[in-house]
Each structure stands twice: as C-alpha cells, then as structure tokens.
C-alpha beads as a LAMMPS data file, in Angstrom:
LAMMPS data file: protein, C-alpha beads

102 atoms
101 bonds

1 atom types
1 bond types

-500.0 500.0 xlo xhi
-500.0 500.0 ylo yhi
-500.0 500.0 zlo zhi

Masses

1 110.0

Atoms # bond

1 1 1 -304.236 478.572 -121.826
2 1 1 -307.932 478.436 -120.568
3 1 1 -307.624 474.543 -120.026
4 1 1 -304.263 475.107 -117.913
5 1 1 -305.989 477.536 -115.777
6 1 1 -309.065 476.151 -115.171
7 1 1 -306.855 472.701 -114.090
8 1 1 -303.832 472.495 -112.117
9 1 1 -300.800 471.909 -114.408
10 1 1 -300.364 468.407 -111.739
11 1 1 -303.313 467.254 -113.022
12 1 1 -302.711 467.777 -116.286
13 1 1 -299.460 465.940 -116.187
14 1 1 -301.680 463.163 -114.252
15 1 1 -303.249 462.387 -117.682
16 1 1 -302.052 459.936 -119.731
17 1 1 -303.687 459.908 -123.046
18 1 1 -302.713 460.377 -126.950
19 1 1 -304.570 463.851 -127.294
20 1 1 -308.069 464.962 -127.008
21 1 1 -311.351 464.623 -129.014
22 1 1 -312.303 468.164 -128.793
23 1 1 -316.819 468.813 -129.302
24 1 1 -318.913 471.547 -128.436
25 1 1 -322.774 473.055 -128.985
26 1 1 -324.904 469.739 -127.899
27 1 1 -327.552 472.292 -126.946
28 1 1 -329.373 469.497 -124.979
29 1 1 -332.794 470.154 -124.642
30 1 1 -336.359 467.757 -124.500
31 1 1 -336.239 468.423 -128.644
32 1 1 -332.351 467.187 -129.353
33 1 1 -331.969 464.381 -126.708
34 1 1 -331.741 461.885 -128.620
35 1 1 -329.553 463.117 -130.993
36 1 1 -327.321 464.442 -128.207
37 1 1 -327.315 461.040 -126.614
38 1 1 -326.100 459.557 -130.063
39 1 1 -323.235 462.644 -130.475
40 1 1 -321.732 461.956 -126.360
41 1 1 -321.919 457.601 -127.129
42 1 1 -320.417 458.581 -130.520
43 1 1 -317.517 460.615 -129.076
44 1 1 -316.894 458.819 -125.906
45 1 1 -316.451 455.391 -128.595
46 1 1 -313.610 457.760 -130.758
47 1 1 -312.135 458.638 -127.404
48 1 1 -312.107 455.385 -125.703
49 1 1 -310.856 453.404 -128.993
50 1 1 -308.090 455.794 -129.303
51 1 1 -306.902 456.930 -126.149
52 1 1 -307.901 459.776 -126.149
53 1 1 -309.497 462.526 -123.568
54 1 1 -312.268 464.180 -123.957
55 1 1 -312.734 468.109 -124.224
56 1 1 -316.139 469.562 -124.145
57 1 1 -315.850 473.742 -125.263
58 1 1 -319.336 474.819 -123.722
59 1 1 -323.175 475.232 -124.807
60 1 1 -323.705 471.794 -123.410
61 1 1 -327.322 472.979 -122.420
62 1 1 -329.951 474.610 -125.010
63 1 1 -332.391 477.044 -122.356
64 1 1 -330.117 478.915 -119.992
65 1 1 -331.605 478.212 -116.395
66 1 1 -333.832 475.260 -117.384
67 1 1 -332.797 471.724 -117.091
68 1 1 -336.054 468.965 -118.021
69 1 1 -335.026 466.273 -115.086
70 1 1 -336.226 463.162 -117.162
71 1 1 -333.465 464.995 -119.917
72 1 1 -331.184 465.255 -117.214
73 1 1 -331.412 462.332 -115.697
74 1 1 -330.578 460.208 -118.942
75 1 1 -328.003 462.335 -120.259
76 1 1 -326.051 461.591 -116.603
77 1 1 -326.435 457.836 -117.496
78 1 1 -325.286 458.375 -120.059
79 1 1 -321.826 460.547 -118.718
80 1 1 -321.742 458.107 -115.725
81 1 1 -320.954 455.319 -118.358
82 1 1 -317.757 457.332 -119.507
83 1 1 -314.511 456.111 -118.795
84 1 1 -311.704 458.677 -120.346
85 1 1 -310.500 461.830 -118.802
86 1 1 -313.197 464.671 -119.404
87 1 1 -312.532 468.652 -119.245
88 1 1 -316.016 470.476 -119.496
89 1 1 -315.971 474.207 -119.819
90 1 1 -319.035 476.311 -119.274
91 1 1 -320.303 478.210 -122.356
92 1 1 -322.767 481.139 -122.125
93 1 1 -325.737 478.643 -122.310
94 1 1 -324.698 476.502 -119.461
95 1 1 -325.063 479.896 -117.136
96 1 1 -328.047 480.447 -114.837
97 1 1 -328.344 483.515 -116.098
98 1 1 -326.897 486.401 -119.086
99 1 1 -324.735 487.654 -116.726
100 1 1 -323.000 484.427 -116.043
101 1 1 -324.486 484.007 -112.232
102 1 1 -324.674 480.904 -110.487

Bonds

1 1 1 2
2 1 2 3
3 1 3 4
4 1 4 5
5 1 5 6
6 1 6 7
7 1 7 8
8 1 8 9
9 1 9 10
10 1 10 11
11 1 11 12
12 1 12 13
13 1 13 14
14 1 14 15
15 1 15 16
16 1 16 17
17 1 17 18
18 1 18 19
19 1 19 20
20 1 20 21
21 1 21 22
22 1 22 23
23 1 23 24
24 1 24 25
25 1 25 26
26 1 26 27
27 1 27 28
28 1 28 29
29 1 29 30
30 1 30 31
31 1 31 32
32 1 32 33
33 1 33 34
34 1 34 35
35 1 35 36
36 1 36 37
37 1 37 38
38 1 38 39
39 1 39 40
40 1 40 41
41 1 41 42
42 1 42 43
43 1 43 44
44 1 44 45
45 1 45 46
46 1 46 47
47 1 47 48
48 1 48 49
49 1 49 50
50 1 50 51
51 1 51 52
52 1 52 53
53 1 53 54
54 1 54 55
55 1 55 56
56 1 56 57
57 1 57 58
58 1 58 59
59 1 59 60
60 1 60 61
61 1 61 62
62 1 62 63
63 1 63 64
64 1 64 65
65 1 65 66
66 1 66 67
67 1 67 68
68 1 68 69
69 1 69 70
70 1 70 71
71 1 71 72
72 1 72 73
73 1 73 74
74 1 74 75
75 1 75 76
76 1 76 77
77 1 77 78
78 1 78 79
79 1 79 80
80 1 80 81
81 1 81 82
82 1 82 83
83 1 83 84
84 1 84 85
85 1 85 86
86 1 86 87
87 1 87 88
88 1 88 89
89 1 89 90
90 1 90 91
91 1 91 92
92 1 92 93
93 1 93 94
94 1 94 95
95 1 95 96
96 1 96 97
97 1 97 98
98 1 98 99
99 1 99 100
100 1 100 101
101 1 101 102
C-alpha cells in the first residue's frame, strides 16, 4: 500500500500504537489558521489519549507554492508540540507546482 511504500516495512513494525487517526484537507492558509490550529490540537488530543498514530492524506497547504511565514511558523509550533508517530503524504496542493515539481 502507499503508506508501506513510502516507509520501510522496519519502520513500520517500529511503531507501536493501537491504529491510526486518519485526517486530510486542512488547506492552511492566512484565512483558516486558526481553525486549522484547532483541527491538528484536536487530533493530536484523540491520538495521544488513545494511542494512536497519526495519518495525514495530503492538501495540508491551501495556495500551491505559497507558504505566509508568520502561518508557517505557528503551525510548526504547533507540530513541534506533537508527540505520536506521524505519516504525512503530499497531496496535489502541497506541490510547488501542477506538475508535482519540487
């Protein structure tokens, strides 16, 4: 599966938790910061109180190639803070550009 092969299967088995709290579509931008700070404390609490990892399925960004530093800089606070495994995949958002360049 996608997971599997973006991970190596060691790691995987390196992971001890009770299953995974699976989000995706934050769309973080200067407009839905707060509300995407209140969705990543909201789902880290689930995942922490249960055991749990944490699987993010892309879009994490809302403007492909623009990243607001101030927004940036809080919503890494904010990730530092975490403390259960996290997987984040890239969605088509999270790209530089449409044709998925870096």
């Amino acid at each position: 599966d996608i997971v599997t092969s973006a991970i190596s299967s060691s790691s995987l088995d390196d992971i001890k938790t009770k299953g995974w709290v699976v989000f995706s579509d934050v769309h973080v931008s200067r407009k839905t910061k707060d509300i995407a700070l209140e969705t990543l404390k909201f789902v880290h609490a689930i995942a922490a109180n249960e055991n749990r990892g944490i699987l993010f399925l892309g879009d994490f960004w809302h403007h492909r190639g623009a990243l607001p530093v101030e927004t940036l800089n809080e919503i890494i606070r904010e990730l530092a803070k975490w403390t259960q495994p996290t997987i984040m995949l890239v969605g088509n958002h999270d790209q530089v550009n449409v044709n998925g360049s870096v």
